[in-house]
Structures are given as C-alpha cells and as structure tokens.
DOLUM-875383 format. One record per residue (C-alpha): residue number from 1; residue in one letter; chain; x, y, z. Coordinates in pm, 1 decimal, m for minus. Layout:
N
{NUM, "A", "A", {X, Y, Z}},
...
//
This chain:
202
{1, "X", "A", {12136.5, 9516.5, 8120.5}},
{2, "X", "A", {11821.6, 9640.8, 8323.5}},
{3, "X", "A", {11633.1, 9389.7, 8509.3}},
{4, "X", "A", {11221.7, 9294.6, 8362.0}},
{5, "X", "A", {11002.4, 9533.4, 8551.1}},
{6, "X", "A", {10766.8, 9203.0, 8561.8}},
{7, "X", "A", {10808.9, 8857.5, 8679.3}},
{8, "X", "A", {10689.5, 8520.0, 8655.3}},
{9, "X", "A", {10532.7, 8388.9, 8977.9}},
{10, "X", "A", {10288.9, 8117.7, 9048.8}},
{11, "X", "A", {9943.7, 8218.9, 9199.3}},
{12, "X", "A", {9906.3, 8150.2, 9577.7}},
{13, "X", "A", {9740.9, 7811.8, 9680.9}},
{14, "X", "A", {9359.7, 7877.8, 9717.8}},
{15, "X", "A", {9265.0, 7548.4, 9795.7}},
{16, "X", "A", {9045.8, 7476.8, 10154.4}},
{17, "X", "A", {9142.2, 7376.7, 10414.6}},
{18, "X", "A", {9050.5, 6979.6, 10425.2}},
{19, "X", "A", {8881.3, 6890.7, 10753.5}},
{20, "X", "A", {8913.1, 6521.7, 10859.9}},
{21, "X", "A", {8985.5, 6413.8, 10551.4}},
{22, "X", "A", {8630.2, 6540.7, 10383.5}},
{23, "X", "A", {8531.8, 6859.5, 10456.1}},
{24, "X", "A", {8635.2, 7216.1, 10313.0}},
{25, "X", "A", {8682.3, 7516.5, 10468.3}},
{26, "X", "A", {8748.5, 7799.5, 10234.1}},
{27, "X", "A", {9043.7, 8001.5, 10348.9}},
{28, "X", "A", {9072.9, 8380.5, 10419.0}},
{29, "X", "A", {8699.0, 8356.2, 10518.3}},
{30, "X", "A", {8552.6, 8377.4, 10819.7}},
{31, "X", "A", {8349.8, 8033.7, 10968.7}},
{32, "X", "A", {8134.6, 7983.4, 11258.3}},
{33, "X", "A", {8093.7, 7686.7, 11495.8}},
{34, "X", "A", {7852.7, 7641.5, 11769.8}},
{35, "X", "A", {7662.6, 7378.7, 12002.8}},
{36, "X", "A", {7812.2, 7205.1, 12270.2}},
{37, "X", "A", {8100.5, 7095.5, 12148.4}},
{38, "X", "A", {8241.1, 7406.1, 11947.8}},
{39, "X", "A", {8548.8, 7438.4, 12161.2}},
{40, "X", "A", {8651.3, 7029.2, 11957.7}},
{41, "X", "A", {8548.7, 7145.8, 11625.7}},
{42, "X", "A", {8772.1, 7439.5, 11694.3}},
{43, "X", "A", {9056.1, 7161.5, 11790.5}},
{44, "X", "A", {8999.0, 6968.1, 11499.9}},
{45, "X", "A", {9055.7, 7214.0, 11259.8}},
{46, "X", "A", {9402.0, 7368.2, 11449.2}},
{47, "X", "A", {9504.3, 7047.7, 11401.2}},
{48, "X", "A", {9481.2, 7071.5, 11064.9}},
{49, "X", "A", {9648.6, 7401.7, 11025.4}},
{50, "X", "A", {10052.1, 7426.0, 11021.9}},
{51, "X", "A", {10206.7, 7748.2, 11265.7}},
{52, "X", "A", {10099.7, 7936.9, 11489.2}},
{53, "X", "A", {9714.4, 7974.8, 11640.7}},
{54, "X", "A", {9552.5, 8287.2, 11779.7}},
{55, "X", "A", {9293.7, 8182.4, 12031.3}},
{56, "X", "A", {9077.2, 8503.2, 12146.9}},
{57, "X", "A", {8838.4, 8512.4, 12468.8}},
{58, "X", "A", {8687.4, 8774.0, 12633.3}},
{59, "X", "A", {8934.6, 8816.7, 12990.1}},
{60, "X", "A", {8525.8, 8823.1, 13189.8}},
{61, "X", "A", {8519.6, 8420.8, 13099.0}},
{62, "X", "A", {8538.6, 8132.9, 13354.6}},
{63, "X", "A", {8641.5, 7865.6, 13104.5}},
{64, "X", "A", {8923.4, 7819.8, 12947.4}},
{65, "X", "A", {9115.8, 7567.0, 12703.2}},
{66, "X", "A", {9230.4, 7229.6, 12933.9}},
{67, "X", "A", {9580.7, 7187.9, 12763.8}},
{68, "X", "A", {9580.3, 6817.2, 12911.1}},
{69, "X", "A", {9262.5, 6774.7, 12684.1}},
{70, "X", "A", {9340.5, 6975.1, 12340.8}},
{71, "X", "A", {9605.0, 6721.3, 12243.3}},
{72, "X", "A", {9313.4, 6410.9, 12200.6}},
{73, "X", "A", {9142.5, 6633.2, 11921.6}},
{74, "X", "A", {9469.8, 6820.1, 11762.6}},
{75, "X", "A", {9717.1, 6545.0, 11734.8}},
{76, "X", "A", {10065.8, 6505.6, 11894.7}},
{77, "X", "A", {10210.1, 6790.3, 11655.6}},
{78, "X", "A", {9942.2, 7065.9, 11771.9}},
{79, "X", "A", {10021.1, 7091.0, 12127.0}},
{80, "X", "A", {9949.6, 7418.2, 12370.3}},
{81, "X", "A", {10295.9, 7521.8, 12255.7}},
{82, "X", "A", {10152.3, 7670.8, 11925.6}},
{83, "X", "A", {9838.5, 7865.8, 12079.6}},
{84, "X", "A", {9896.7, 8210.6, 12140.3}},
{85, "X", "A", {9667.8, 8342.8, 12406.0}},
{86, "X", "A", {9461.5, 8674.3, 12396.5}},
{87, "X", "A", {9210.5, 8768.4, 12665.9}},
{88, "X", "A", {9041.0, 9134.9, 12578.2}},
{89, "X", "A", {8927.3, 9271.7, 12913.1}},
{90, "X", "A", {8640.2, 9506.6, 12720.4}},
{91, "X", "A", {8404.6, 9351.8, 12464.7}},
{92, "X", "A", {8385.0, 9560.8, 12189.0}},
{93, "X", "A", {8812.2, 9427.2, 12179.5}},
{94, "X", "A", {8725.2, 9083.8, 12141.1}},
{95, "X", "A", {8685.4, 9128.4, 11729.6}},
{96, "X", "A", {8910.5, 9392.5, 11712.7}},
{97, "X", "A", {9146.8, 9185.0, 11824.6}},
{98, "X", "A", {9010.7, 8935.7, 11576.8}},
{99, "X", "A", {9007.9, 9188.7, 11316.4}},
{100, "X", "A", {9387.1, 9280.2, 11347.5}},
{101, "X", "A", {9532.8, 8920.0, 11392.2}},
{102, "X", "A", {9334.4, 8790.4, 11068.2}},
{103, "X", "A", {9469.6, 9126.6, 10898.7}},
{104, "X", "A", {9818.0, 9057.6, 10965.5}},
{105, "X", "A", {9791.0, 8698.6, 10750.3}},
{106, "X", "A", {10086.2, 8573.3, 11064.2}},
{107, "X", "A", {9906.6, 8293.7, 11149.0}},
{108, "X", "A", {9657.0, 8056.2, 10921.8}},
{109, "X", "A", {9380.0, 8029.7, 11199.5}},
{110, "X", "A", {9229.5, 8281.3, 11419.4}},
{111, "X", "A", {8967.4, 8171.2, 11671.6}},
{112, "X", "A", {8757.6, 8394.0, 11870.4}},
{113, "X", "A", {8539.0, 8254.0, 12153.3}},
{114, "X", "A", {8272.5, 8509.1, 12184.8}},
{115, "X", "A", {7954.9, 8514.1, 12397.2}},
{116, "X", "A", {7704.6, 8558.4, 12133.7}},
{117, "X", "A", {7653.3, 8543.7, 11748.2}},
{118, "X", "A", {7831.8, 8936.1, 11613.4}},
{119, "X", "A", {7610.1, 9135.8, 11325.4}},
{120, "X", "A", {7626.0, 9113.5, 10987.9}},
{121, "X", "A", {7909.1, 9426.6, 10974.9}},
{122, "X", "A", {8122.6, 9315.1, 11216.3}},
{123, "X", "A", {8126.8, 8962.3, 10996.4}},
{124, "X", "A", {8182.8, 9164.3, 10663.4}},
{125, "X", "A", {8497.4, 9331.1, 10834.3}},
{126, "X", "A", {8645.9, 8981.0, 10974.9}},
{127, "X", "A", {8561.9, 8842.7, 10599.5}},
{128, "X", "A", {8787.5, 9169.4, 10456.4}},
{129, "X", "A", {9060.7, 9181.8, 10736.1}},
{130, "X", "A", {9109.1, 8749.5, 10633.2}},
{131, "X", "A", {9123.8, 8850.9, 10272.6}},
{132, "X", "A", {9381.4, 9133.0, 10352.0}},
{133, "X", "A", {9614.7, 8905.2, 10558.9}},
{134, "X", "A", {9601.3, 8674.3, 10280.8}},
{135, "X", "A", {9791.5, 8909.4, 10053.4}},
{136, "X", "A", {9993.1, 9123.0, 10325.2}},
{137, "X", "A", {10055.6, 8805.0, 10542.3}},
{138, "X", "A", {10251.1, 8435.6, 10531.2}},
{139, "X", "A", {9934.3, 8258.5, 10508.0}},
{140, "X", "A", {9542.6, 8237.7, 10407.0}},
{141, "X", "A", {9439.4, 8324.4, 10755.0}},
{142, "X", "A", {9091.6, 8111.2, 10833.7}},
{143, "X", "A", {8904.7, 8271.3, 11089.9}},
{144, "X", "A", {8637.1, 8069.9, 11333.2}},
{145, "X", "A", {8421.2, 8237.5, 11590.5}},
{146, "X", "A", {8276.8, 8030.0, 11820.2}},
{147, "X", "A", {7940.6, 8130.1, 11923.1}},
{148, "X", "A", {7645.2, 7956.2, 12247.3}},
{149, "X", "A", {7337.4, 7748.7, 12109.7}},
{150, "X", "A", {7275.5, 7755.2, 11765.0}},
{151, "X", "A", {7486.7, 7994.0, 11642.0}},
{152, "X", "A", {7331.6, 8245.9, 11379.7}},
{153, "X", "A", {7581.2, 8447.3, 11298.4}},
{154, "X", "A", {7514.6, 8647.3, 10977.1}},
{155, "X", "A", {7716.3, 8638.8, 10635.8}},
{156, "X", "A", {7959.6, 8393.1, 10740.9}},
{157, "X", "A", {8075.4, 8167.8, 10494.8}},
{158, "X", "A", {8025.5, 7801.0, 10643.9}},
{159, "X", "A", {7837.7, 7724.1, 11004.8}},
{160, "X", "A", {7885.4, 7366.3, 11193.5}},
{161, "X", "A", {7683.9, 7263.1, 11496.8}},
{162, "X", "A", {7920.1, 6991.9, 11672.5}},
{163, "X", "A", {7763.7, 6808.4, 12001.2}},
{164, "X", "A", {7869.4, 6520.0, 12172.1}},
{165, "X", "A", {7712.9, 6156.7, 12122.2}},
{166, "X", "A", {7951.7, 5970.8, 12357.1}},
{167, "X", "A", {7848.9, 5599.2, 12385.9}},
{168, "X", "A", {7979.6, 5368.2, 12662.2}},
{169, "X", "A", {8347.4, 5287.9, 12539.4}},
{170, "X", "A", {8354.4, 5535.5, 12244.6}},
{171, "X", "A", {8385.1, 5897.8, 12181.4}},
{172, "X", "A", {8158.6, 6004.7, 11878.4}},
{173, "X", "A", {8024.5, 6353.8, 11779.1}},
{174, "X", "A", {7715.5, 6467.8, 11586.6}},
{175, "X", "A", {7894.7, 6710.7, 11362.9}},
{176, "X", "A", {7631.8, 6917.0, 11149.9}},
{177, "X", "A", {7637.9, 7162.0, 10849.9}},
{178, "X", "A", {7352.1, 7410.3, 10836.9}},
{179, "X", "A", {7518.3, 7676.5, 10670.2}},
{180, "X", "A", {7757.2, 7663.9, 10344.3}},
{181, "X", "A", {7777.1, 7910.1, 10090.1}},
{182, "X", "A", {7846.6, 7644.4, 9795.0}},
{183, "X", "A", {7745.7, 7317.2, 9960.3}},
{184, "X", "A", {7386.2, 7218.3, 10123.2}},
{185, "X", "A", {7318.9, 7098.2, 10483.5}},
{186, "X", "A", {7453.7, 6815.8, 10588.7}},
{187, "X", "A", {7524.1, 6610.3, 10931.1}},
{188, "X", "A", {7739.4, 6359.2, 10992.1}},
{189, "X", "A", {7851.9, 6100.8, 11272.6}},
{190, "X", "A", {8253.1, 6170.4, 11376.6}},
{191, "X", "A", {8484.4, 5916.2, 11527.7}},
{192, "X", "A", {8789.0, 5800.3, 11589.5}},
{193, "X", "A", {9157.4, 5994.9, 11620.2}},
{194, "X", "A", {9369.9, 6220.6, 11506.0}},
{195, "X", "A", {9521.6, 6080.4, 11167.3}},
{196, "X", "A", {9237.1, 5853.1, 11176.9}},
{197, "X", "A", {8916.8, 6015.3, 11151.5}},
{198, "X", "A", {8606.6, 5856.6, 11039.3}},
{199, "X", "A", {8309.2, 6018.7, 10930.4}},
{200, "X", "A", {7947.6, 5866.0, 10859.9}},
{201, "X", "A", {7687.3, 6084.9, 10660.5}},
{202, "X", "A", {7328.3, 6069.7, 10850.9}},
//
C-alpha cells in the first residue's frame, strides 16, 4: 500500500515571546530597543529565549558585553556560554550578518548592536529574512537591533526605550513603549530579578 501524499501536522506555535511576565514580543519580527539601558533590555529578553543567541557588533566598537554582569539580567540558565559572538569589521556587514543569521531560523534571537537607527529597506529585509528562518529554521527567530538615543528606526514592529532609575539600595528601570504595531504607548517602572520581575504601569 502507497503511503498519503499528505499528512496531518499541527501548525507551528505563533505565540510572543512573553517578556517579564507581561509583555509580548511577536516572533519572526524584527524589534528595536534604545536609550541608555538597551544593552539590559537586550538581556532581559535572551533570558527569556531557550538556545543559542547571536549577538552582532560592529568590530570598530570600544564596548563590549561584561560577562560578569549579563548573568544579573538573564538568569543563572542564560550565561555567556550561549552567546555566539560576531564582530563585522565593515559596516554595511553588520545587517548582513543580521540578515543571514535571522534567515537561517538556528537560533530564536538575533541582536545587532548598531551605531544608528537603519532605513526603512534594510528593516523590511530583517522583517523577511525572520519570517524565512521561521519556516527554513528550528525556531521563530526574534530579531532586536539596538540603536543610540531615541531610537527611530522605521517599520519595525515594537520599539522600547529602557533607562536606568537606580535608587539608593535598589536597581529599577524606566522601561517605555513608544512604538507597537497592535498595542499603544506605554511606560512602566521594572524591578526586581530574574524569575521575579515586577513591573508597575506609570
């Protein structure tokens, strides 16, 4: 007897990712955060993510990730271990590098720390290249630039402003939400630890 030429499978999670236990970011998009503390909203949501991350920055740049300091933001189970390290020497290789990792769906988050806000076709491209991984790939690849100031980058799907508000014995954040394609602006107070989160709407 031949064997069906079709099969039954079940559709492909398309749920968000959940951010501290509130927030969604749509997969196999491409998000943007920015403000001073970009580089911890970038931890935050790695440690949210399961495998491997791809962490792009341009090989010109003078900072780079403190692996003594990623753990307080990621959790125990998100160490340096799981951060695979790319450092383009030319820039025009920073999102094509970005581009290739989000097309090959290997790992569900791919970061690029870029010097300034890209145009509204090199977005478009990231946003195709996620949604290709997520069909050729293992996972819904999310993909974050990380951009000085504001921000502004055009056409991306969600954009969050993150800046410290330290007080004397406690480590808060002013986490904001200019940008979301299907939810308004909104800004929030962060606290607390990984596994224990707490935000507070402002």
């Amino acid at each position: 007897m031949n064997a069906p030429i079709l099969t039954s499978q079940k559709p492909r999670a398309t749920a968000p990712l959940r951010l501290v236990g509130l927030l969604d970011l749509p997969l196999a998009r491409l998000h943007e955060a920015c403000g001073p503390a970009r580089h911890s909203f970038a931890m935050l949501v790695a440690g949210e993510v399961q495998g491997p991350v791809v962490w792009i920055a341009p090989g010109w740049a003078t900072d780079r990730l403190n692996p003594g300091g990623m753990r307080a933001l990621t959790g125990p189970e998100t160490g340096p271990e799981r951060f695979l390290f790319a450092t383009p020497q030319r820039r025009e290789d920073v999102l094509w590098c970005m581009e290739e990792a989000l097309r090959s769906g290997a790992a569900p988050l791919v970061v690029a720390d870029l010097p300034g806000p890209p145009g509204l076709t090199p977005v478009r491209r990231l946003h195709l290249a996620a949604e290709e991984g997520a069909g050729r790939g293992h996972h819904r690849p999310l993909g974050l630039i990380l951009t000085p100031g504001d921000g502004g980058a055009p056409g991306v799907e969600t954009r969050w402003h993150m800046a410290p508000a330290h007080g004397l014995h406690t480590d808060h954040w002013r986490l904001e939400r200019p940008r979301a394609r299907t939810a308004p602006p909104a800004a929030w107070t962060l606290s607390g630890h990984p596994g224990a989160w707490h935000l507070a709407q402002t």
